[in-house]
N, C-alpha and C positions, 0 to 999 in steps of 0.2 A: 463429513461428506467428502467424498470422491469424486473430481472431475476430471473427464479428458476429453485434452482439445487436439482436434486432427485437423493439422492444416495444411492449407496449399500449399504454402513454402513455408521455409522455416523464419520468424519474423524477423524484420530491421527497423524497428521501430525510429532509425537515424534516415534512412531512407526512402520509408511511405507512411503514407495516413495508412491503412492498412496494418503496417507492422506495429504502430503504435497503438491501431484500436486492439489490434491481438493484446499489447502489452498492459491496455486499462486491463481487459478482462481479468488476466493475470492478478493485476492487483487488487480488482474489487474481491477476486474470489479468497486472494490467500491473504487478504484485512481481514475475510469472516470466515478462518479458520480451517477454510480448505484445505485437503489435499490437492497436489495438482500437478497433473502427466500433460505431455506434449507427443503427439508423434504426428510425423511428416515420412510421405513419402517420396520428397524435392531430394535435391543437392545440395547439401549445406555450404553457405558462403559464409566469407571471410566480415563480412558485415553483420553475420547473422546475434540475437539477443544471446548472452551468457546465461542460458536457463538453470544451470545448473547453477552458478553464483547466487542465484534467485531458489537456490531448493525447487527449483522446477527436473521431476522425471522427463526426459527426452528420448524419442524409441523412434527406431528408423520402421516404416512399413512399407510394406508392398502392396497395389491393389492388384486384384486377380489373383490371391492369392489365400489358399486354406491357411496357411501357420497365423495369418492374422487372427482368424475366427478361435483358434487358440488359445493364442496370446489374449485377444480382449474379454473371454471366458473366464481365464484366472487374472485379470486384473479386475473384472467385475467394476467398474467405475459405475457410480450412482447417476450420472450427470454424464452425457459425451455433447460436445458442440462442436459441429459442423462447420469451419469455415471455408464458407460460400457454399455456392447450389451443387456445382463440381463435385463437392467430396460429400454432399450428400449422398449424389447419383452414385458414388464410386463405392462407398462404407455403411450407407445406411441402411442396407438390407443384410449387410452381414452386421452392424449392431444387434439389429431386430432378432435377428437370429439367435446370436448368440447370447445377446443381454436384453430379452425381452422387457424387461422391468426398469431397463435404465431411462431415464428422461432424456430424449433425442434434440436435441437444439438445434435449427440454423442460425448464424451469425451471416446474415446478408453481405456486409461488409459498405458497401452500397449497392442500391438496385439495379442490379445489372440490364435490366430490361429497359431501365428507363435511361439510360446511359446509352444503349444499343438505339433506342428507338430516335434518341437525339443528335447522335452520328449520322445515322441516317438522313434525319430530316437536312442537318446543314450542308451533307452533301450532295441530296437530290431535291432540296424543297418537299415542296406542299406539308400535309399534314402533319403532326405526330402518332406516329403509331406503336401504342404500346404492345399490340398484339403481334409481335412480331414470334421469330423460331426461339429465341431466348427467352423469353415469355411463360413460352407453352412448357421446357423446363425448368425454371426457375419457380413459377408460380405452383406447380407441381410439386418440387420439393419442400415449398414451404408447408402444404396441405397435408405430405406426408409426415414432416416434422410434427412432435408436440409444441413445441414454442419456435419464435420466429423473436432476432434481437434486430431493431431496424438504429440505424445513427439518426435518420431522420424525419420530424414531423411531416415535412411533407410526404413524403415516402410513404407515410404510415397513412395521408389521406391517401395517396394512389392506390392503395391495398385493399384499402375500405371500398373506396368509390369506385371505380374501375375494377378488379376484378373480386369485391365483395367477400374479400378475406373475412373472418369473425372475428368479432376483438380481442378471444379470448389467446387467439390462437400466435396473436405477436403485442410484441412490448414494444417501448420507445425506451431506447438507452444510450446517451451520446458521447460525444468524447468529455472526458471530466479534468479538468482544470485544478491545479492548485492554487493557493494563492499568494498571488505575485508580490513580491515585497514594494512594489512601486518607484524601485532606484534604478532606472532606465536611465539612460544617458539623454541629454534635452537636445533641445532643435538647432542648437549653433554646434553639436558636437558631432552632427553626424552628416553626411553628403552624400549624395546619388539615389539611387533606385534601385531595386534590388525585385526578381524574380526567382521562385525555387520550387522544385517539385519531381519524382522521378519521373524520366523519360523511357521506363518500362511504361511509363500509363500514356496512352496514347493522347489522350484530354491535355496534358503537360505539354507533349512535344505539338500540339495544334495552337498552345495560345504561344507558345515562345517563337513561331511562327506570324503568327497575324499580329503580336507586336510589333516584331522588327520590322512585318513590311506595311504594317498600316497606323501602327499608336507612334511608336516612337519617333518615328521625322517630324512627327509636329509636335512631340514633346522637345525633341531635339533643337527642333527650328527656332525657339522661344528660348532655352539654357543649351547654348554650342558648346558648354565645359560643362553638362551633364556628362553621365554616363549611367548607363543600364547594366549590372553584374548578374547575368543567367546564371545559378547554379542548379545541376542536377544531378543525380545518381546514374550510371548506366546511360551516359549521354554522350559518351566519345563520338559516338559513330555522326554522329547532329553537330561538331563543333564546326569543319569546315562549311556547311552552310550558314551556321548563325553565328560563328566568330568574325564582326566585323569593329576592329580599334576603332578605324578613322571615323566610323559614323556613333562613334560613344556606346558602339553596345559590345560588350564583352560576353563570352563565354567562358563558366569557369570550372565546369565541371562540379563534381562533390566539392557539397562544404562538409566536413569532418565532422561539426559541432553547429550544427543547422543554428540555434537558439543565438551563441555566442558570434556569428558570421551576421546574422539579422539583424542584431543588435547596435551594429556600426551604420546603416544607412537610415535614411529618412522618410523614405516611401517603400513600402510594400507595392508589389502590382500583380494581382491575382486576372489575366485576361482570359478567362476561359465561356469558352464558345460553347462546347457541351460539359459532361458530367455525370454525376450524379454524387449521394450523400454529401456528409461534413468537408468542409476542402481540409484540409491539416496544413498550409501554407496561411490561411486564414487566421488560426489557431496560435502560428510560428509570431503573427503580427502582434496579437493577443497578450503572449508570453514576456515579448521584448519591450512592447511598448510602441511598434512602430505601426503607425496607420496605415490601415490596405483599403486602395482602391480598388474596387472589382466589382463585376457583372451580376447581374441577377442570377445564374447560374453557379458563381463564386459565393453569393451571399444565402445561396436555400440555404432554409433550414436553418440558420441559426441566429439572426436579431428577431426576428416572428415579426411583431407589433413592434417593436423598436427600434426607433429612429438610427438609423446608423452611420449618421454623423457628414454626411456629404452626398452628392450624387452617384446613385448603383446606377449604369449603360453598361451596353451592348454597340453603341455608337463609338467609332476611334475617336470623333471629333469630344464626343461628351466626356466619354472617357478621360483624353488627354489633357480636356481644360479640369478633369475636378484634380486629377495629378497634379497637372502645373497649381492650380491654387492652394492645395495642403503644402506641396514644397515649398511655394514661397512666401506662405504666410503663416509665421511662426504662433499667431490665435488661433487658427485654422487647424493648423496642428494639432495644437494641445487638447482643442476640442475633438477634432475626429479619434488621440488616443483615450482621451477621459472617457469617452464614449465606448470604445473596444472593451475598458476594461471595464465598465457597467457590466455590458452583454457579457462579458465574460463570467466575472460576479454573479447573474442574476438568474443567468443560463444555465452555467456549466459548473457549477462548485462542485470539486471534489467529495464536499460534506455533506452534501445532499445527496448527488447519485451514487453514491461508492459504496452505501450499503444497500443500495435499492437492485442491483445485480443477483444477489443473494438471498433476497428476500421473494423474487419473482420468481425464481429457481425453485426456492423451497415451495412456494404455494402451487407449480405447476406439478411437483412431485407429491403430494400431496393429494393434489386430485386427478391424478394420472387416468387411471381408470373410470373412473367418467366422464373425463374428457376425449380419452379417445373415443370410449364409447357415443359422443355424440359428434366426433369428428368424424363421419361416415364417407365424405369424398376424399378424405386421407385414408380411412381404410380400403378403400375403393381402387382408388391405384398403386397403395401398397400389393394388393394381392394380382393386380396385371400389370400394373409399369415392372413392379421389383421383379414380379417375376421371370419377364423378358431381360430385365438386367440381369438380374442372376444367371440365368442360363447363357447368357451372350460372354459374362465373366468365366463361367466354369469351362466352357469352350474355351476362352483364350489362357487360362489355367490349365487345360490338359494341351492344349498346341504347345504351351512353352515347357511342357513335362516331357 
């Protein structure tokens, strides 16, 4: 089998949950024998994954542009996935076109709509609303897709419940864990607090915000020789508001080696307000062995039913005392990490999900053809959305000829 993935940027799996979920994909597909192409039509950075060290094909594309339809005619890939709704809107009618037979995937990455619709609510109140303008295309390209990859259970009820997705038409596939060898450094070896996450994601640069001005002084007030280490990717522009020494909260920009930086402190603090999918800061605690305090938003989707070892708030005050007590109490500790690495265990094994990517892939190629055939409001806006795409691309196609 033949895969290609067209992504929004080209991934960093050191830099976001995002590049990292691109980077499972990768591995689940070429564990089960995959071929497997990349192409982007971003800017490649100096952060970006070594694909090719990985035997990954890498192809620069253009949207709005015939040589694509070309190019992906003689590469003929069995499989194309879509990351996000974006590059569906942008490629997935010239897939259709030209690789009629290929299996179409979006990879959500997370629910952008419900992220959107959560933005919203914290900055204007009242209710949530899902049905927002991101919504109406997002939920759209999922319909047009043959399969739909979501990172999270929750996510997968809003699909269902809310806008009455079918089941057949998305899978649940999350971030996958290996397993940790358990030689984490212990609770007298490590000291302070530690935050991370990039600050391309706007959800990153809101919680690194309402801690410095609402967690931290009363975590502070309680440890005056604490100190909070903000790291993030693409965060310059953010340091001189939130680099403050004298009140123990540092700014430190990229950590190089996210896992190995995590590893030395003794609290995780994931404070995020909005969101959406798996957090990968979450993940980072998981890895190292370091307990994360965080919010109900921090914690979807991945303990379900399982206890997760302390108090989840959305309160500074709740928040800050369940901090202070895992920091200064070395039981507390051990139990919120023994507990991480349960959920981590019993959730996320690599041995579990890493052939199940492949195997959902093959059964939707497999029954392709009567599945679309009975995906009727996919073919529905395939033959008027795409259409008006198409024509709106071939116009900006001949303007730049």
């Amino acid at each position: 089998m033949h895969c290609l993935i067209i992504g929004k940027v080209w991934p960093e799996p050191g830099s976001t949950a995002a590049g990292r979920r691109t980077q499972d994909i990768l591995h689940a597909l070429q564990a089960a024998g995959y071929r497997v192409s990349f192409a982007c039509a971003a800017r490649p950075s100096e952060h970006r994954l070594d694909l090719a060290a990985l035997g990954v094909d890498s192809h620069t594309v253009q949207p709005n542009d015939a040589d694509f339809d070309t190019w992906i005619a003689q590469l003929a890939p069995d499989v194309v996935i879509f990351d996000r709704f974006m590059i569906e809107e942008q490629f997935g009618w010239r897939v259709e076109t030209a690789c009629p037979q290929s299996l179409r995937v979006l990879d959500t990455s997370d629910l952008h709509c419900l992220r959107e619709a959560r933005q919203t609510q914290l900055k204007k109140g009242g209710n949530l609303d899902l049905y927002n303008e991101i919504a109406l295309r997002e939920i759209a390209a999922i319909h047009r897709s043959d399969l739909t990859l979501m990172i999270s259970e929750y996510e997968m009820a809003v699909l269902r419940e809310t806008f009455a997705i079918p089941e057949e038409q998305i899978a649940y596939w999350p971030f996958i864990l290996e397993r940790c060898d358990d030689t984490f450094a212990g609770f007298d070896e490590r000291q302070h607090f530690i935050m991370i996450g990039s600050f391309m994601h706007p959800p990153n640069v809101d919680a690194a915000r309402w801690c410095k001005q609402a967690i931290w002084p009363l975590i502070r007030k309680e440890l005056p020789q604490a100190e909070l280490h903000c790291y993030g990717s693409y965060g310059e522009k953010f340091k001189g508001e939130l680099h403050s020494p004298k009140q123990g909260f540092h700014f430190r920009g990229r950590a190089e080696h996210a896992l190995s930086t995590m590893a030395n402190y003794r609290v995780n603090c994931a404070p995020l307000r909005y969101g959406a999918g798996l957090k990968g800061k979450v993940f980072d605690g998981f890895q190292t062995g370091t307990p994360t305090i965080t919010t109900p938003i921090g914690a979807e989707g991945i303990a379900s039913s399982m206890d997760w070892g302390c108090a989840i708030s959305a309160d500074p005050q709740q928040f800050a005392a369940a901090a202070l007590e895992v920091y200064a109490d070395a039981d507390q500790w051990s139990l919120l990490q023994a507990q991480g690495q349960r959920i981590a265990r019993e959730r996320f094994s690599s041995v579990e999900w890493l052939p199940q990517l492949s195997q959902r892939l093959e059964q939707s190629v497999a029954a392709l053809e009567n599945n679309r055939k009975k995906q009727f409001t996919g073919r529905m806006l395939r033959h008027h959305h795409h259409r008006s795409t198409e024509f709106m691309s071939r116009w900006i196609e001949a303007k730049n000829r």
